[in-house]
N, CA, C and O atoms as a GROMACS GRO file, in nm:
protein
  516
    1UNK      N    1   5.473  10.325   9.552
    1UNK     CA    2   5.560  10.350   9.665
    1UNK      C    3   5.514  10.263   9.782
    1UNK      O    4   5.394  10.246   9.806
    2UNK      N    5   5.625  10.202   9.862
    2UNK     CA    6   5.594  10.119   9.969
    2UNK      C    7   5.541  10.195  10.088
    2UNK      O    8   5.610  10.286  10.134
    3UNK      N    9   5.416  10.162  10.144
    3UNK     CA   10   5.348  10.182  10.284
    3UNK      C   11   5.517  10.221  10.354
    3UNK      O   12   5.629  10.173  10.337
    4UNK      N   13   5.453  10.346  10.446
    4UNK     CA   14   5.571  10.329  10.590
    4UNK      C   15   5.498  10.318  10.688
    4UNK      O   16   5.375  10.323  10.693
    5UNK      N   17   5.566  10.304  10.762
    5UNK     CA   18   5.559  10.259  10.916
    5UNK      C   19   5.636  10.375  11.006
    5UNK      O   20   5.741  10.430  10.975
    6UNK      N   21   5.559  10.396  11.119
    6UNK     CA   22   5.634  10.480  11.234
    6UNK      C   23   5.696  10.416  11.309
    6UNK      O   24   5.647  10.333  11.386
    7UNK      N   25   5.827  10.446  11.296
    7UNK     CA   26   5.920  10.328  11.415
    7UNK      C   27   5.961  10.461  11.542
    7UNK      O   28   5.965  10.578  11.504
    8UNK      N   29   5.988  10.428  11.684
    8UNK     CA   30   6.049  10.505  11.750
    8UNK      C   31   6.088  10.442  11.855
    8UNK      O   32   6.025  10.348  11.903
    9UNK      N   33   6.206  10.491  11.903
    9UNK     CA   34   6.307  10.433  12.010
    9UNK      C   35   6.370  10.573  12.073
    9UNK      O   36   6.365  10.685  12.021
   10UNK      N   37   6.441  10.532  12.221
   10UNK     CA   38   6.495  10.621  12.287
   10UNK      C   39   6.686  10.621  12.253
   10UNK      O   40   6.744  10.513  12.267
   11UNK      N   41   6.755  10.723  12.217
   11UNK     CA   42   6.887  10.730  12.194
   11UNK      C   43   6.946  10.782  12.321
   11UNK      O   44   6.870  10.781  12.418
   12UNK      N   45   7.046  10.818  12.335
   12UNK     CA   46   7.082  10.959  12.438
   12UNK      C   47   7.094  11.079  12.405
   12UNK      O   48   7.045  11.136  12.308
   13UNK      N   49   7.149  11.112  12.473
   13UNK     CA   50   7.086  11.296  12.434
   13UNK      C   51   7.210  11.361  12.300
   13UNK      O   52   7.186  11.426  12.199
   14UNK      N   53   7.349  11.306  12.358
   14UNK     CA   54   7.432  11.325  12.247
   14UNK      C   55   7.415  11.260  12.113
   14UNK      O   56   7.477  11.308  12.018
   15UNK      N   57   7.348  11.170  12.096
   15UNK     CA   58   7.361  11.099  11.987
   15UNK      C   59   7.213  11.206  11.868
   15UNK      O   60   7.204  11.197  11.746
   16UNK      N   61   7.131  11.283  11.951
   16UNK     CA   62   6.999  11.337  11.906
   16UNK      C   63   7.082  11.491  11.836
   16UNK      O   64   7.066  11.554  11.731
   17UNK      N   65   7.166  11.506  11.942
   17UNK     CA   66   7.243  11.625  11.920
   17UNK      C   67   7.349  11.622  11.831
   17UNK      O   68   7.426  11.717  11.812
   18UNK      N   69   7.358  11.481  11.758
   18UNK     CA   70   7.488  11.477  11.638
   18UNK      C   71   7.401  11.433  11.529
   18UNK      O   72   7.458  11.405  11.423
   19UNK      N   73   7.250  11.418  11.536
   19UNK     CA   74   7.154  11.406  11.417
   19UNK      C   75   7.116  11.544  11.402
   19UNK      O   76   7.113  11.579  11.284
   20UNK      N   77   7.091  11.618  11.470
   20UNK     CA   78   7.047  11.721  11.496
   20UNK      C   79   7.146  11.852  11.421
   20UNK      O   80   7.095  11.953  11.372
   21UNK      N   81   7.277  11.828  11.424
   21UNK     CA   82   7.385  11.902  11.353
   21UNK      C   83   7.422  11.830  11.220
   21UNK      O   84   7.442  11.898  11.119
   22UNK      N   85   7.429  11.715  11.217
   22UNK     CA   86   7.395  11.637  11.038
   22UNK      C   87   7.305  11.730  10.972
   22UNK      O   88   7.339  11.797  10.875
   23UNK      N   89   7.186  11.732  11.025
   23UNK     CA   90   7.049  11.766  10.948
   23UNK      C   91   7.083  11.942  10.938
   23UNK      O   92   7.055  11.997  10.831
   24UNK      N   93   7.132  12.009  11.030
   24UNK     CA   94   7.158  12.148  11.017
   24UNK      C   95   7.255  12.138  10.904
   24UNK      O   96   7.208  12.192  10.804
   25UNK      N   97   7.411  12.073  10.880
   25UNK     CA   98   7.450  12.070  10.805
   25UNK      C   99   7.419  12.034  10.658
   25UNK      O  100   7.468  12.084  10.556
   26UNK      N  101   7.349  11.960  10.666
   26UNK     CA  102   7.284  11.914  10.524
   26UNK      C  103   7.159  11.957  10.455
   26UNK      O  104   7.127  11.931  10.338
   27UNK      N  105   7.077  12.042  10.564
   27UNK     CA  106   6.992  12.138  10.562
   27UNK      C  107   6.884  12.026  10.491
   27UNK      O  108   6.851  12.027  10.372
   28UNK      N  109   6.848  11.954  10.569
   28UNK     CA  110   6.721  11.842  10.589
   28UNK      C  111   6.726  11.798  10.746
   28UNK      O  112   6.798  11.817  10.844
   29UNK      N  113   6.601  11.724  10.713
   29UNK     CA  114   6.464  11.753  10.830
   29UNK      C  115   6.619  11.591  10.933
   29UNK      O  116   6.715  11.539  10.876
   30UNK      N  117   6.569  11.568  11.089
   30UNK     CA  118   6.636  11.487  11.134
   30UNK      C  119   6.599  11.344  11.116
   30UNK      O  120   6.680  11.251  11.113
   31UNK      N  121   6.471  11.336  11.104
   31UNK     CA  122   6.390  11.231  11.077
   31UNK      C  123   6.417  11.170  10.942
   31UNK      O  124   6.384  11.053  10.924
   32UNK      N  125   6.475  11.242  10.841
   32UNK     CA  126   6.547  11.183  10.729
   32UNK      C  127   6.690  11.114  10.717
   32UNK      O  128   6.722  11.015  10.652
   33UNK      N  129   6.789  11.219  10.823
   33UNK     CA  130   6.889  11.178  10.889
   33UNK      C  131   6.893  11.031  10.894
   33UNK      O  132   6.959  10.949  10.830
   34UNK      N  133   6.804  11.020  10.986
   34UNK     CA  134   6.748  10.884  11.054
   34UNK      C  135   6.745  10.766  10.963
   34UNK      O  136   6.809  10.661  10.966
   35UNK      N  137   6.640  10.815  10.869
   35UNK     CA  138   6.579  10.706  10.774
   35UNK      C  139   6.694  10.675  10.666
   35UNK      O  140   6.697  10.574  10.595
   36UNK      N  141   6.807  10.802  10.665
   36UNK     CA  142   6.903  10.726  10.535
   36UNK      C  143   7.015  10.673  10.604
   36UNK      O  144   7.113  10.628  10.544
   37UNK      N  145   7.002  10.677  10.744
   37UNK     CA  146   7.134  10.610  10.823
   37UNK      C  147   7.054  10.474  10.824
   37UNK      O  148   7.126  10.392  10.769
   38UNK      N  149   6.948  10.423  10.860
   38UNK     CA  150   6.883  10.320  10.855
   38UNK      C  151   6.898  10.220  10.753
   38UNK      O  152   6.930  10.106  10.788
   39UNK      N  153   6.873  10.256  10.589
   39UNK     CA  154   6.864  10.266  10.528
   39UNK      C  155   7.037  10.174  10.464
   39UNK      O  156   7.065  10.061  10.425
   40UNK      N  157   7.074  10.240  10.476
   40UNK     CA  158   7.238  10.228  10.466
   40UNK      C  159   7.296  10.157  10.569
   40UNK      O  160   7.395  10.090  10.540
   41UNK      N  161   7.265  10.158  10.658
   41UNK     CA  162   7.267  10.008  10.750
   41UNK      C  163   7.205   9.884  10.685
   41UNK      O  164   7.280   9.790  10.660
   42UNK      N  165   7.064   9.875  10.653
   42UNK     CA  166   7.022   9.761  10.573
   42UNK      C  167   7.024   9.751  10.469
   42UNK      O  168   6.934   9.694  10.407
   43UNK      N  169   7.127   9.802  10.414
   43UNK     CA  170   7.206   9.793  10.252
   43UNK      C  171   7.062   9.812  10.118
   43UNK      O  172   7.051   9.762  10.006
   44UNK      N  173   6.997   9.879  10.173
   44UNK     CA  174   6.897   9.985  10.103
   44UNK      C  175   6.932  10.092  10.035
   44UNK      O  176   6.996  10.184  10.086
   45UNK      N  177   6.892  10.090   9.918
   45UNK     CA  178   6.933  10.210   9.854
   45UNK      C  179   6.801  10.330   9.849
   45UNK      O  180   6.680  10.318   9.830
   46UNK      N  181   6.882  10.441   9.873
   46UNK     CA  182   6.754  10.564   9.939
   46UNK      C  183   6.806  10.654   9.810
   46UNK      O  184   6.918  10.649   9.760
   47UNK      N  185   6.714  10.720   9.777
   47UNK     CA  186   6.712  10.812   9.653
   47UNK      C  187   6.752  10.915   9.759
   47UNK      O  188   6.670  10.937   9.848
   48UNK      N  189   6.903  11.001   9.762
   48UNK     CA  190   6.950  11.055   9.810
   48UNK      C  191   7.009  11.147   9.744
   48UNK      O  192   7.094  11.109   9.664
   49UNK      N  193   6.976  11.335   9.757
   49UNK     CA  194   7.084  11.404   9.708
   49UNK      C  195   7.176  11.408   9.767
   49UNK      O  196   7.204  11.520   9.724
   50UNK      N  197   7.275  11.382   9.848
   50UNK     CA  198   7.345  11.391   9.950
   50UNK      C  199   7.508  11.399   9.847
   50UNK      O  200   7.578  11.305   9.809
   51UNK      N  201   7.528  11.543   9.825
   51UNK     CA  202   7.623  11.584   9.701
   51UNK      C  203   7.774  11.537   9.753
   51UNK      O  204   7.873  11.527   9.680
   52UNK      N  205   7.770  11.512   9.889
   52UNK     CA  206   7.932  11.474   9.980
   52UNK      C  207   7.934  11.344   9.877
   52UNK      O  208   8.026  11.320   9.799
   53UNK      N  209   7.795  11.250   9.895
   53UNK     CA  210   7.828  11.054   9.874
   53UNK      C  211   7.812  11.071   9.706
   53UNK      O  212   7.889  10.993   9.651
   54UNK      N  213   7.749  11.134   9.629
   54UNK     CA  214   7.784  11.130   9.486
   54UNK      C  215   7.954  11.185   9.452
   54UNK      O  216   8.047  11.116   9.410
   55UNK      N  217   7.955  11.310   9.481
   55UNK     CA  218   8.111  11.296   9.486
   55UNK      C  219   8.244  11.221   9.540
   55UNK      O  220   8.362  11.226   9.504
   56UNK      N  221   8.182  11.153   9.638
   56UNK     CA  222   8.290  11.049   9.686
   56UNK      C  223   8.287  10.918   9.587
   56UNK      O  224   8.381  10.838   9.583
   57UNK      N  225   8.183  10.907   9.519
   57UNK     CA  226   8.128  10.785   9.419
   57UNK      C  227   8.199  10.817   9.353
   57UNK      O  228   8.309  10.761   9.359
   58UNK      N  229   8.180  10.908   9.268
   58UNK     CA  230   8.260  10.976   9.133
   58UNK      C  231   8.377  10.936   9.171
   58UNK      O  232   8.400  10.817   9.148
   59UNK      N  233   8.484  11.013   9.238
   59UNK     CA  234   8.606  11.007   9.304
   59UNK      C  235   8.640  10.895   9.293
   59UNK      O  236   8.721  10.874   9.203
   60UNK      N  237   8.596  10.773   9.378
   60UNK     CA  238   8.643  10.597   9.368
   60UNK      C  239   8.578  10.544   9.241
   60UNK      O  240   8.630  10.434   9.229
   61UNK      N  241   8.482  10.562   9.127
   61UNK     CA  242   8.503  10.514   8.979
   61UNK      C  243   8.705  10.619   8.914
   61UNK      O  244   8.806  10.567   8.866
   62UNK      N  245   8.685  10.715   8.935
   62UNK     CA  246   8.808  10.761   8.864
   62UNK      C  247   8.909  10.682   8.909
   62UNK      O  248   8.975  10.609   8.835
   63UNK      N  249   8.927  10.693   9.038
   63UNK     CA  250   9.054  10.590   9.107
   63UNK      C  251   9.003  10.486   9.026
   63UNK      O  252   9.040  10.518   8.914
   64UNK      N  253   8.933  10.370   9.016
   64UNK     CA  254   8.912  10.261   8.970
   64UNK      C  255   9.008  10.246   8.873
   64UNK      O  256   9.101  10.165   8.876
   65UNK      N  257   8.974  10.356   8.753
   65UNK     CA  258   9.009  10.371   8.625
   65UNK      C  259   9.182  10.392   8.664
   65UNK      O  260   9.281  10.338   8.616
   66UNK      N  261   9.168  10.480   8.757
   66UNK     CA  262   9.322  10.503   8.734
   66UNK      C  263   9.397  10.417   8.761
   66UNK      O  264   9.505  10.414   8.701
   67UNK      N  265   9.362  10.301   8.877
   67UNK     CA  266   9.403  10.208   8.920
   67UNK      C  267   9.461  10.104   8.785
   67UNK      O  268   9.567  10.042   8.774
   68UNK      N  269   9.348  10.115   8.698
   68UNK     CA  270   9.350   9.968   8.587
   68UNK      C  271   9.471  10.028   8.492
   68UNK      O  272   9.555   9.950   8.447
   69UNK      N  273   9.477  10.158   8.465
   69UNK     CA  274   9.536  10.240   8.363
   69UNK      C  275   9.697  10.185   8.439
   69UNK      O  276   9.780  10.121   8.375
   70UNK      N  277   9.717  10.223   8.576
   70UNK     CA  278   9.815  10.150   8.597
   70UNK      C  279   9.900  10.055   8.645
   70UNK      O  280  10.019  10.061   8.673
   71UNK      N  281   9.794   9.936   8.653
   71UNK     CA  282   9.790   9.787   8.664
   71UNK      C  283   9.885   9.764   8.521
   71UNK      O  284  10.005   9.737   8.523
   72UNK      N  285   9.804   9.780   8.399
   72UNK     CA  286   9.867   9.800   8.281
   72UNK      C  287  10.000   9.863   8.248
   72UNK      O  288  10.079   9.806   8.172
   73UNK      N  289  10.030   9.990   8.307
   73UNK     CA  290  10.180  10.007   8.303
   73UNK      C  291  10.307   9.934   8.390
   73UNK      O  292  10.429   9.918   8.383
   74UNK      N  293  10.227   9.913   8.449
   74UNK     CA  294  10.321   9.805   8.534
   74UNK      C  295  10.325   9.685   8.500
   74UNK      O  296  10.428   9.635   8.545
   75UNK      N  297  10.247   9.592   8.427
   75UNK     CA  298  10.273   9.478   8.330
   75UNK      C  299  10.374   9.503   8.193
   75UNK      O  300  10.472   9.436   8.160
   76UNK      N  301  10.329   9.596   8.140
   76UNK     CA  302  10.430   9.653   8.080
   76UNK      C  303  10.572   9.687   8.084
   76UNK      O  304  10.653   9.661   7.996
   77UNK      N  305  10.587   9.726   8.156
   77UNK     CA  306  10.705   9.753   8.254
   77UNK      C  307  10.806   9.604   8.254
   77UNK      O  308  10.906   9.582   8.187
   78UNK      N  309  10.747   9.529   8.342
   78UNK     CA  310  10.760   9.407   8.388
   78UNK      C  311  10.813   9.324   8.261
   78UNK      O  312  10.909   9.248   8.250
   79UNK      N  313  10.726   9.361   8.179
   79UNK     CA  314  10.762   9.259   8.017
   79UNK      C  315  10.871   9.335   7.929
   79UNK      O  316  10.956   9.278   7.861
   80UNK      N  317  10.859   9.452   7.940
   80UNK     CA  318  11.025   9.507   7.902
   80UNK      C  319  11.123   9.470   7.936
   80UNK      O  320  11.222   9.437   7.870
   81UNK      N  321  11.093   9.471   8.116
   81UNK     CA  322  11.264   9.435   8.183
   81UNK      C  323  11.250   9.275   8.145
   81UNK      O  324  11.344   9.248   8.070
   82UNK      N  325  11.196   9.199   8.161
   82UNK     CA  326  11.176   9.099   8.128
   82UNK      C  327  11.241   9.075   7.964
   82UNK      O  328  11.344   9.013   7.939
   83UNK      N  329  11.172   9.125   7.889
   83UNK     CA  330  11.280   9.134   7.785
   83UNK      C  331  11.407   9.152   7.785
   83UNK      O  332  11.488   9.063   7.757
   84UNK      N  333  11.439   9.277   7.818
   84UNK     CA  334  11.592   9.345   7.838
   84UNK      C  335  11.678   9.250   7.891
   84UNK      O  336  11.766   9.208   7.817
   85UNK      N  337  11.668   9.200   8.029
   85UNK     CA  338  11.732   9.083   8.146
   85UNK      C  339  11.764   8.925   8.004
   85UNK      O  340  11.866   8.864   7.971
   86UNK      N  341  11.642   8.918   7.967
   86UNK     CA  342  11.643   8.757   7.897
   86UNK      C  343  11.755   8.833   7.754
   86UNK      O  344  11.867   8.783   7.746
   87UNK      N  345  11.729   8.919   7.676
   87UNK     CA  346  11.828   8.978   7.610
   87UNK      C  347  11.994   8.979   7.598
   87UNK      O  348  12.076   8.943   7.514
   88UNK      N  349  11.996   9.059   7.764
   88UNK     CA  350  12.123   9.096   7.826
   88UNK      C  351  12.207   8.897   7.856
   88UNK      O  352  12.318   8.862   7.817
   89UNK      N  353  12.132   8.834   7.915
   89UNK     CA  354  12.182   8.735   7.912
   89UNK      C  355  12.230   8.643   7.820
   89UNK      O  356  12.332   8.574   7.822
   90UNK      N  357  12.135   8.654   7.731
   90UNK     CA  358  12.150   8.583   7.560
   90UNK      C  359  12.293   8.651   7.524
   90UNK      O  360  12.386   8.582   7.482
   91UNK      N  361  12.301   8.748   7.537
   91UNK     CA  362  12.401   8.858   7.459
   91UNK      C  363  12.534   8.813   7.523
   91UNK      O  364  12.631   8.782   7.454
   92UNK      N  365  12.533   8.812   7.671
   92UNK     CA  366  12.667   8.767   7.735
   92UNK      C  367  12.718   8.642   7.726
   92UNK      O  368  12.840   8.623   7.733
   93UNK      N  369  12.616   8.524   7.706
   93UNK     CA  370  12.630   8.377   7.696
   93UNK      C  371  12.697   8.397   7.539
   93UNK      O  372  12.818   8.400   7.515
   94UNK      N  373  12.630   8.405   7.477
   94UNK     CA  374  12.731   8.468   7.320
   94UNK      C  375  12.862   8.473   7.320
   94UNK      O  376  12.933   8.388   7.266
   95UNK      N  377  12.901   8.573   7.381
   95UNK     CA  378  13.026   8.590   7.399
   95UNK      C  379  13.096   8.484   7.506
   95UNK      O  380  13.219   8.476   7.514
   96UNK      N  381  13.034   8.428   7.561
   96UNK     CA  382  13.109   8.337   7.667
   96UNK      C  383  13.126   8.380   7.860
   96UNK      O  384  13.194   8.330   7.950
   97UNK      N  385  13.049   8.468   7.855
   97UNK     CA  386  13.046   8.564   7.972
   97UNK      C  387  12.921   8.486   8.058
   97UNK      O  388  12.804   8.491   8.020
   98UNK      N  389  12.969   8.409   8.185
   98UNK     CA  390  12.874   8.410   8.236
   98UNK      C  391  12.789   8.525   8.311
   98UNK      O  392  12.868   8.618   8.328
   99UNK      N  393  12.673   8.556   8.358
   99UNK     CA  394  12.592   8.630   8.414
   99UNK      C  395  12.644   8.635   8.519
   99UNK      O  396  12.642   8.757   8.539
  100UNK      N  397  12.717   8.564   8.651
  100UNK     CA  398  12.687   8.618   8.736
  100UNK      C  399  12.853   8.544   8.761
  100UNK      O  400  12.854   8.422   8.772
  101UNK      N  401  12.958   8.602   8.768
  101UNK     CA  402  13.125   8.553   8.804
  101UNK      C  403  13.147   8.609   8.949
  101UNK      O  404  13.133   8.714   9.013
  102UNK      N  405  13.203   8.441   8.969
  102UNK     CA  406  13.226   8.453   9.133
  102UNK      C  407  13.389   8.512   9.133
  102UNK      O  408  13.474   8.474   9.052
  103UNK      N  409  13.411   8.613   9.242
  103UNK     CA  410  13.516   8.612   9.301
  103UNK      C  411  13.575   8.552   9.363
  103UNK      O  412  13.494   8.502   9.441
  104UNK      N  413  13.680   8.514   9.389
  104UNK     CA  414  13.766   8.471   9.490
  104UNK      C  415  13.830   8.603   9.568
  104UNK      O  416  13.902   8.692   9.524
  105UNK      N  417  13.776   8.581   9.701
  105UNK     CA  418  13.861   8.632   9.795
  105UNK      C  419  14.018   8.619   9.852
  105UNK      O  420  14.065   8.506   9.866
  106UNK      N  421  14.084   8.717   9.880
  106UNK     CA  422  14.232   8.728   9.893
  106UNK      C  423  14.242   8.600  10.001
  106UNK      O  424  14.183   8.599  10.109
  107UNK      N  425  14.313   8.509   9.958
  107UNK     CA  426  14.399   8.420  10.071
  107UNK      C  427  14.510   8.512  10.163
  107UNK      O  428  14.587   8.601  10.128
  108UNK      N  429  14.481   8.443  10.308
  108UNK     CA  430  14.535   8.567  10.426
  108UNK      C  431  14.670   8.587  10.402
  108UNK      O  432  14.702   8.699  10.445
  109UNK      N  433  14.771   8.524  10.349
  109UNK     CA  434  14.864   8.532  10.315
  109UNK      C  435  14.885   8.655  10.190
  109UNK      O  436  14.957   8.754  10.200
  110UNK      N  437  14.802   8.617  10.076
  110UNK     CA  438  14.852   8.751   9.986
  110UNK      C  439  14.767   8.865  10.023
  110UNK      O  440  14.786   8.946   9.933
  111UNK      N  441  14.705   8.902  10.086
  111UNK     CA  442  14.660   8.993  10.144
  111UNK      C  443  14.744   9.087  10.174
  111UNK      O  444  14.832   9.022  10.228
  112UNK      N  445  14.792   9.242  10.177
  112UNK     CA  446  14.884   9.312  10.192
  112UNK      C  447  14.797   9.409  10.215
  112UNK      O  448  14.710   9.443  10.134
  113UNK      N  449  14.824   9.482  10.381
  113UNK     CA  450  14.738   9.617  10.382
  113UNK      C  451  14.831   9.704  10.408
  113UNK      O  452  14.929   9.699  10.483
  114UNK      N  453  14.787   9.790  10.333
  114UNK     CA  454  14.874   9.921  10.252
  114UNK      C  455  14.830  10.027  10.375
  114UNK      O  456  14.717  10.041  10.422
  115UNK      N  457  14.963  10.101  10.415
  115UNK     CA  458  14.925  10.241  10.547
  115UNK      C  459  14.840  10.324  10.410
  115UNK      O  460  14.848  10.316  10.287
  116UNK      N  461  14.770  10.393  10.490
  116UNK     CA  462  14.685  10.498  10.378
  116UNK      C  463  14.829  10.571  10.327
  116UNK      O  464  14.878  10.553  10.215
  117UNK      N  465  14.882  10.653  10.429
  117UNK     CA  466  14.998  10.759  10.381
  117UNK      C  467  15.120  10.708  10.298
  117UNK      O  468  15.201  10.791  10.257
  118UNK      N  469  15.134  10.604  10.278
  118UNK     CA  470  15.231  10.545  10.161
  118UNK      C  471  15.105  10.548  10.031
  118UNK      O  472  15.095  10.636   9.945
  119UNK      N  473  15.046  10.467  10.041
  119UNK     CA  474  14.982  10.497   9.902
  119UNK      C  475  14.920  10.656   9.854
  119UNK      O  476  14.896  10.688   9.737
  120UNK      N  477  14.907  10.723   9.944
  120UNK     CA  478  14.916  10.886   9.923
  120UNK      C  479  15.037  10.938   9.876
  120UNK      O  480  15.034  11.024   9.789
  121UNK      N  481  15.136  10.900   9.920
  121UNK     CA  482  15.256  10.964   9.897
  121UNK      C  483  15.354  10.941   9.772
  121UNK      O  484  15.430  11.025   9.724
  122UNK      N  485  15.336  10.805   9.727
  122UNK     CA  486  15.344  10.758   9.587
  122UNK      C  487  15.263  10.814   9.480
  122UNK      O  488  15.284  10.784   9.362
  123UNK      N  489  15.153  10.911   9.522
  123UNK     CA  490  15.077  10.932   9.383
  123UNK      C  491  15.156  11.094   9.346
  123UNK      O  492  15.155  11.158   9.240
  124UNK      N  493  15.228  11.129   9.493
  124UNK     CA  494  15.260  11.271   9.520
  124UNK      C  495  15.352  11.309   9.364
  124UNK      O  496  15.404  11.217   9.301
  125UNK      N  497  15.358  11.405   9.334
  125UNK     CA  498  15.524  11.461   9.226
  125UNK      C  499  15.657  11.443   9.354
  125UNK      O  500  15.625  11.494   9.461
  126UNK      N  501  15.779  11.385   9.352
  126UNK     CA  502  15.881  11.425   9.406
  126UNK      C  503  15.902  11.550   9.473
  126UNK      O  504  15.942  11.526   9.587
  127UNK      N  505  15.893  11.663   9.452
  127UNK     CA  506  15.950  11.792   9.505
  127UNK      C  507  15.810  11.744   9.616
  127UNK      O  508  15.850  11.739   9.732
  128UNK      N  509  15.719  11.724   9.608
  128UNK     CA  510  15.589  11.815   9.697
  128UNK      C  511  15.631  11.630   9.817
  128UNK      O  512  15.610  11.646   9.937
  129UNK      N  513  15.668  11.522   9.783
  129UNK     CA  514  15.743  11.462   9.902
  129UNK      C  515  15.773  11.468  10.003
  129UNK      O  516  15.843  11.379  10.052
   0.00000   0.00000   0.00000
């Protein structure tokens, strides 16, 4: 095990008082507080039970997994429609159907706008007229 050293510096009073409620919460000493915030600042790894950061570990390997599990369905996905689309097109060119038929819009002349209540009244039976 590596020699330690006593390091000490002045904080403010709130900052002693939010180590001070860590260490109550986690039910260790403050001076450990200290040393695994340190620690984890200089990308040191501290033999830590600290059951919050193993379960948050756990937690982001599962996401990982779940992540890849559906990276994969979504390539999948992708190569179906991908199929289906290249399919659907083959199938219509076959027949002579292009994929995508342009309309022509009404020239202003044959254009005819119909009152709503005539074309209502034509669908009517006679008596109800």
């Amino acid at each position: 095990m590596a020699e330690k050293a006593m390091v000490s510096c002045q904080i403010p009073q709130d900052w002693k008082a939010k180590i001070e409620h860590l260490a109550a919460e986690r039910k260790k000493e403050p001076s450990q507080i200290i040393y695994e915030a340190l620690a984890q600042y200089l990308g040191e790894d501290v033999n830590s039970n600290d059951s919050r950061l193993n379960a948050l570990e756990a937690e982001v390997t599962t996401l990982r997994g779940s992540i890849s599990q559906l990276e994969l369905i979504v390539k999948e996905l992708q190569q179906r429609s991908h199929v289906v689309s290249t399919s659907s097109n083959s199938s219509a060119a076959s027949v002579g159907i292009s994929p995508i038929q342009s309309v022509q819009p009404f020239a202003d002349e044959d254009f005819i706008e119909d009152e709503p209540d005539e074309i209502l009244i034509d669908f009517l039976p006679p008596e109800e007229r």
